[in-house]
N, C-alpha and C positions, 0 to 999 in steps of 0.2 A: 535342486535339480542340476543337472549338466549338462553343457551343450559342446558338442565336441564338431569341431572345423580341421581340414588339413590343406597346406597348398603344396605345392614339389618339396619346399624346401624345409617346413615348418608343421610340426603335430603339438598342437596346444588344446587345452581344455581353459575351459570358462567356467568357473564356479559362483553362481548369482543365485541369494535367497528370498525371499516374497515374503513379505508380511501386512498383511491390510493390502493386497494389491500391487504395493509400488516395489518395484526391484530395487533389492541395496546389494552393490557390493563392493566391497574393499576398497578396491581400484577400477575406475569409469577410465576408460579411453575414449575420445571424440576427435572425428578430424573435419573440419566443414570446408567448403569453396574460400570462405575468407574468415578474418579473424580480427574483433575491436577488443582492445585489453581495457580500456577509457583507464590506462593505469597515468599514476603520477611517477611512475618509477620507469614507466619507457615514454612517455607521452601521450598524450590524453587523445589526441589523434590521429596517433601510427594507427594505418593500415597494412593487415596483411595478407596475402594472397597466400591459400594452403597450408591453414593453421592446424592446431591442433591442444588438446588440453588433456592430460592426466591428473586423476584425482587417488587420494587414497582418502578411506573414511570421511570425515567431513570436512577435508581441508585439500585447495588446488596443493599439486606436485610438483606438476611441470606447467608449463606452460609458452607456444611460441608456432615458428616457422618448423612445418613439418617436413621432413624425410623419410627416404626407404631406410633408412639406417636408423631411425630415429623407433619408427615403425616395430622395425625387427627389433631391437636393443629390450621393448618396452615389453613384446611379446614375450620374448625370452625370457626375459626376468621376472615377469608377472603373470603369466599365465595361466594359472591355475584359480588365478583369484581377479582375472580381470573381465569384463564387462563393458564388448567395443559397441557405441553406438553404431547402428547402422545395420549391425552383421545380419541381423536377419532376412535383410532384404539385399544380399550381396552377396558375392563370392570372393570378394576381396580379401585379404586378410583386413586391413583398415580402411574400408568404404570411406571415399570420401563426401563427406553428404552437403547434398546441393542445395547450402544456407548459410546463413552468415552467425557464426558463435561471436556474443558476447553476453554480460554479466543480468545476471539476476534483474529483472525490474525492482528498484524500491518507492514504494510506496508509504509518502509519510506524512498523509493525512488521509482517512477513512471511517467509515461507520460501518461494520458487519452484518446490522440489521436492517439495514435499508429492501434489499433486494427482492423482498417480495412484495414492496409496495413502488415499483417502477411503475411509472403511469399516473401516478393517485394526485389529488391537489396540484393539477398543474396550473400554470400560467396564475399565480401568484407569486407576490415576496415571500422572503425566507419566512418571519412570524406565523403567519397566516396558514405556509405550507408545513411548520414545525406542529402548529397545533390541530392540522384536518388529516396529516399525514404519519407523522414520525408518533410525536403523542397517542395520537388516537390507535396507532396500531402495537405500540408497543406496550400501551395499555390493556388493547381485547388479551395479548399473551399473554400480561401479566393477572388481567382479570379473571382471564380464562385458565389460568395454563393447569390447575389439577384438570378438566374435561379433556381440553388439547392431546397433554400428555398422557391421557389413558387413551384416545382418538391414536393417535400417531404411536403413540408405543416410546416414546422420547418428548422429550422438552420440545416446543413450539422452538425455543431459541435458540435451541440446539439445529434445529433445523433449518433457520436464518442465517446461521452461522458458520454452517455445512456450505450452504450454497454460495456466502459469500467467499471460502475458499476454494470451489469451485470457480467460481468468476475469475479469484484473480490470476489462477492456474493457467489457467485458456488463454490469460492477455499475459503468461511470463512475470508474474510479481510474483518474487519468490519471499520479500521479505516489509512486512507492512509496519504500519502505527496507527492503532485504533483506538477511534474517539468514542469509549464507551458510556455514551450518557442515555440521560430518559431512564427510561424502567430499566435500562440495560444494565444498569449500575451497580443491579441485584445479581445478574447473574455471569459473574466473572467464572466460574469454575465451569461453564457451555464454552464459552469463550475459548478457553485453555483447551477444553477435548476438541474442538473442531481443529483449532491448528497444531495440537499433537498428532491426530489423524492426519491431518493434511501434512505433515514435515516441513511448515514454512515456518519463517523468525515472527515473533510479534513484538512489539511494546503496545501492552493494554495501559490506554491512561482512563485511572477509574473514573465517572462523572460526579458532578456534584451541584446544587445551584441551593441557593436561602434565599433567592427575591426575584420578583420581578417573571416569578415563573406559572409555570401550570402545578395548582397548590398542593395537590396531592404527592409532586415529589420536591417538593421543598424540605431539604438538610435541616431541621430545627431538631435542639440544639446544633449546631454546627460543626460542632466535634465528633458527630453520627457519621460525617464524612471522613473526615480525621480517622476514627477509628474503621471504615471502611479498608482505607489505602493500609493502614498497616497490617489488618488482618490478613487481607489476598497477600500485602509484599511476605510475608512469613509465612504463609501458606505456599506460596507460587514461588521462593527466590532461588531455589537450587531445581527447578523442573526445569529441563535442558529447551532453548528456544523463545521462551518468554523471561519479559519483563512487565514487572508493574509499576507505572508512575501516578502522579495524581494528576488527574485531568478535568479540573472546574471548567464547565461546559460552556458557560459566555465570561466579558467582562464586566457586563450587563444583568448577571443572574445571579453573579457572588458578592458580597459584599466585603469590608476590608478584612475582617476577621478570619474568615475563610480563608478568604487569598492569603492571609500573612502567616497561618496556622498551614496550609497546604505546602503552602514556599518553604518553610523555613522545616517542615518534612524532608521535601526535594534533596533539601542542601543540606540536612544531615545526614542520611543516604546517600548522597551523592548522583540523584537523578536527574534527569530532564523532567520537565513539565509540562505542559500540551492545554494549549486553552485555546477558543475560537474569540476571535476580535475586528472590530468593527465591518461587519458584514453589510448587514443589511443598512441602506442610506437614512429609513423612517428610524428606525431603530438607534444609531448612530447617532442622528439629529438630534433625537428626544433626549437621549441619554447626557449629550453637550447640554441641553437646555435642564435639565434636571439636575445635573450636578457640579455644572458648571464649569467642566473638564471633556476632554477628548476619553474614550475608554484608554490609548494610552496612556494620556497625560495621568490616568489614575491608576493604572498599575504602577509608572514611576513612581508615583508619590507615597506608594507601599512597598517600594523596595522589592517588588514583584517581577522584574525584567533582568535578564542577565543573558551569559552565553548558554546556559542549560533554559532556557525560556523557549519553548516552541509556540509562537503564536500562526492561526490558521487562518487565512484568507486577507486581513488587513486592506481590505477595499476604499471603503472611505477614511482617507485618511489628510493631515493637514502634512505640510512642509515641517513642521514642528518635529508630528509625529515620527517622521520619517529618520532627521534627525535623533530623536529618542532610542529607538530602534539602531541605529549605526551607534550612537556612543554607548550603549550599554549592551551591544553585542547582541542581541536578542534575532534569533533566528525566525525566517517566513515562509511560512507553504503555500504555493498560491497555486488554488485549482479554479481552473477557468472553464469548463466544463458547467461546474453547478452554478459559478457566480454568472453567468449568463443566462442560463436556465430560467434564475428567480430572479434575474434583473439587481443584481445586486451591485453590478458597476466592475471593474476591473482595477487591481492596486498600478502604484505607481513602479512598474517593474523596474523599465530602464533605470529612473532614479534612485529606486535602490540598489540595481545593480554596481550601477557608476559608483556610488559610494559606501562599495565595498561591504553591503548588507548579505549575510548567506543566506541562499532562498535556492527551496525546490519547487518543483511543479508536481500535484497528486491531481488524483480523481474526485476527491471527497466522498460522499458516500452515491450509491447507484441508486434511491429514489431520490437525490436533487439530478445526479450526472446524468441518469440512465444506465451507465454502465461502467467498467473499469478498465475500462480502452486505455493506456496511458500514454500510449505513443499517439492517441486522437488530444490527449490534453497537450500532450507536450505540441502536438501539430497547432492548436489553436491557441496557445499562448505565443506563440511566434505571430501567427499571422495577425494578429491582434494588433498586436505590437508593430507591425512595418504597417500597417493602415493606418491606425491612428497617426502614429509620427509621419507615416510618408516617406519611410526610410526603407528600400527594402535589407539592407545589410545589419538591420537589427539581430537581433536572438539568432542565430543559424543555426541550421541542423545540428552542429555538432557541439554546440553550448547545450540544446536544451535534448538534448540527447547526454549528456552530463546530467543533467536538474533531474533526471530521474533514474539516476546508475549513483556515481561515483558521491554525487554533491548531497543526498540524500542520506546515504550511505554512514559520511560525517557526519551532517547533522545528528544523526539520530545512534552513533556511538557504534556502528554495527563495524564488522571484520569483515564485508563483503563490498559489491559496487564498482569492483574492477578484478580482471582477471590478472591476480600475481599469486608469484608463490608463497604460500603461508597465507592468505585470503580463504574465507569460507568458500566451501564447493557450492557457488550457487553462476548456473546459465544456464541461459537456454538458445537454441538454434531456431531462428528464423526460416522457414521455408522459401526460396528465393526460384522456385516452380512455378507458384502462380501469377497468372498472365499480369499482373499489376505489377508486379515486380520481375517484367520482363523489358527490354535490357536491363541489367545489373552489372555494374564490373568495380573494378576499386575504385576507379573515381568519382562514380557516383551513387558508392555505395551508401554513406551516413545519410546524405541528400534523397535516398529512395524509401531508407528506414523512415526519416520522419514524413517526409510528402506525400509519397506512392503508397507505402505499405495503407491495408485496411485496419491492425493491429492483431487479426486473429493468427496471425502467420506462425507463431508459436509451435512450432513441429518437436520440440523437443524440452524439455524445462528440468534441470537437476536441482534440488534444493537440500542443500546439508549433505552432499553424498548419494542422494536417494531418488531415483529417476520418479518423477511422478508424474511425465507424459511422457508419452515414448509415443512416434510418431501421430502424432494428432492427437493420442485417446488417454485422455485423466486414466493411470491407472492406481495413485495412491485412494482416492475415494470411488463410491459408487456413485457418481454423478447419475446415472438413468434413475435410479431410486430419489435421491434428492433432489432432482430438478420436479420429479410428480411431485414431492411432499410438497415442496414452495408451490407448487401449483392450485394444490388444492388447498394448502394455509392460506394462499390470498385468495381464495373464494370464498371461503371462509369468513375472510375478512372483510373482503365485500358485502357481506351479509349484515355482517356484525355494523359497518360504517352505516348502511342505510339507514338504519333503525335507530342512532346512538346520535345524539346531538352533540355538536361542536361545540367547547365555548373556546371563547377566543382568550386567551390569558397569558400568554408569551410575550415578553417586550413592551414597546411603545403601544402596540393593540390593549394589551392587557389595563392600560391606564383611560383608557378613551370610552 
């Protein structure tokens, strides 16, 4: 379609094409109130007052301190194939929209099936909540899913998976790392069409567990898992946006063979690896008294820890371990969100920060979090943090405003996380209208993102090129369709839960 604008001085046309909803075209113009680069190539926190960003196809152009000249230069020369945020609601030539641009949210640790069991198994430990909640529902899908899917007209998981990129849409995470375990482990190729439809980045780390788990998806032989991760990586390795790694589900549910067979994949590939580690304190406990070791102390001792080593939450942990973790470079995501949810304890941030451990902040998934607010996580891993210590100049706004942009970004190998040129086209514009984020100016701009804001502020989100909200309204997916399906999948599943008895077989529970 063509949308054609003219002021005194300028007759341009805008050529923008639709596909699944979301508008792509060639070249995005955006100019907002202010502008955070969180770049390492101008500084992580310059501010600017009347930014602006140009994209062509999926990679930023331009990027910086906006102009009339800047403005007209870009028109000029692109106009026919450009695409100004804002214009519709303006007579401007370049509106300048009243919010603050910066970088794509990443998110780099998550579960996509979580989200229709928000609510379910609360006010228990992780164990407990793994097997009355995550288990149990990702099994009625898997039990169910020929009825499901003749019910729905699509996969049950397809439809968990739909809404989990809906969610992260709304909260600005344009590019995630998801922990595909449980039954989910079967269905890697849902996985992939949700975040094709949705135009976000992923890394799927496949699941896997041989012990200590819920029996039914226990890896025997072990190399069932093995040949899982290579089949998706050769299946999935040239599909634009995704990546496959291997992602053994505890350090508690694999045993050494696994791990050493999964690792020693990683590192002839050349991937990252994604594993959950000492989470839960009963769990943790038992696991020290059972084998005699910290779950760290026994990935070292398999040569399982490195700088491609993503481990997720590392709660209960010794001085040791912490140590381990700094000399063998092994990266941490620490979502505070869920580890409070299930009582699962807080890791030692500052200490690993001081000594030079990289570490983001995620959501984990939305039936421990609730939801994938990430600027609510990044809000409460601070305050956490200045409580406890008693300090409040811990973590500031503008570090853990990093832990979930730029530092993330790293970790997890991606070309996005800050706005520079040659960086993927991935931001979104904060709306800096609503009353909570009233006063706003430059200097208290970082300090209102992480404090003030509620996290829904999200008015605008580009991801790869491809505007997939444009003011307020998901337009890459049908979100009013997919939010009824998860509606009535969890009723569903409420049905199903009543009737189905729990057993308890995850962890430390599972031996008692």
């Amino acid at each position: 379609m063509y949308d054609i604008d003219q002021d005194a001085s300028i007759c341009y046309r805008i050529k923008v094409r639709k596909s699944r909803g979301k508008t792509m075209a060639k070249h995005i113009f955006a100019r907002s109130k202010f502008l955070l680069q969180v770049s390492n190539r101008t500084g992580r926190d310059k501010r600017i007052q009347d930014g602006y960003i140009l994209t062509e196809n999926d990679k930023i152009l331009e990027v910086g301190p906006y102009t009339e000249e800047i403005g007209l230069r870009i028109i000029d020369k692109y106009g026919t194939s450009l695409k100004i945020l804002g214009k519709e609601q303006s007579s401007e030539p370049v509106p300048m929209i009243e919010g603050v641009m910066l970088p794509g949210f990443v998110k780099a640790h998550g579960h996509d099936h979580e989200s229709p069991i928000i609510g379910v198994a609360k006010d228990v430990p992780l164990t407990p909540w793994l097997d009355k909640a995550v288990n149990l529902f990702t099994g009625f899908m898997n039990n169910n899913r020929e009825k499901l899917t003749s019910h729905f007209n699509k996969s049950p998981n397809l439809i968990a998976y739909l809404k989990a990129r809906v969610d992260d849409i709304h909260y600005g995470i344009t590019t995630t790392m998801v922990h595909h375990c449980n039954h989910n482990k079967y269905r890697v190729d849902e996985i992939v069409e949700a975040n094709i439809q949705a135009s976000t980045k992923m890394i799927v780390a496949i699941g896997s567990q041989d012990r200590n788990y819920a029996k039914d998806l226990l890896d025997k032989p072990y190399t069932i898992a093995l040949d899982r991760v290579e089949e998706n990586y050769q299946k999935f390795k040239n599909t634009p946006r995704i990546r496959i790694i291997p992602g053994p589900d505890q350090l508690f549910s694999n045993g050494p063979e696994i791990l050493k067979a999964l690792k020693n994949w990683s590192r002839e590939h050349n991937t990252l690896i994604h594993i959950h580690s000492s989470e839960e304190p009963n769990t943790t406990r038992w696991f020290r008294q059972e084998y005699g070791m910290t779950p760290i102390e026994y990935a070292k001792s398999i040569d399982f820890l490195d700088e491609n080593t993503v481990v997720a939450h590392q709660v209960n942990c010794t001085d040791h371990d912490v140590e381990i973790l700094r000399d063998t470079n092994t990266r941490v995501v620490h979502n505070p969100l869920a580890n409070t949810i299930l009582g699962s304890g807080m890791p030692p941030v500052i200490k690993m920060l001081e000594m030079g451990i990289k570490m983001a902040i995620s959501t984990d998934g939305s039936g421990s979090a609730d939801n994938q607010n990430i600027i609510a996580a990044a809000r409460l891993a601070s305050q956490y943090q200045k409580a406890l210590n008693q300090n409040a100049s811990l973590l500031p706004a503008q570090k853990v405003l990093e832990m979930i942009t730029v530092e993330p970004a790293e970790i997890l190998k991606f070309n996005c996380g800050s706005l520079d040129e040659g960086k993927d086209a991935d931001f979104i514009i904060l709306d800096l209208t609503r009353p909570n984020l009233i006063p706003t100016r430059l200097d208290n701009l970082v300090e209102n993102i992480i404090w003030a804001a509620d996290g829904t502020e999200a008015q605008y989100v580009v991801a790869n090129g491809n505007v997939i909200k444009e003011d307020h309204q998901i337009t890459g997916l049908d979100a009013k369709a997919i939010l009824s399906d998860v509606q009535e999948l969890s009723e569903m599943f409420a049905d199903y839960a009543e009737k189905t008895e729990v057993v308890l077989e995850t962890g430390a529970q599972g031996k008692n």
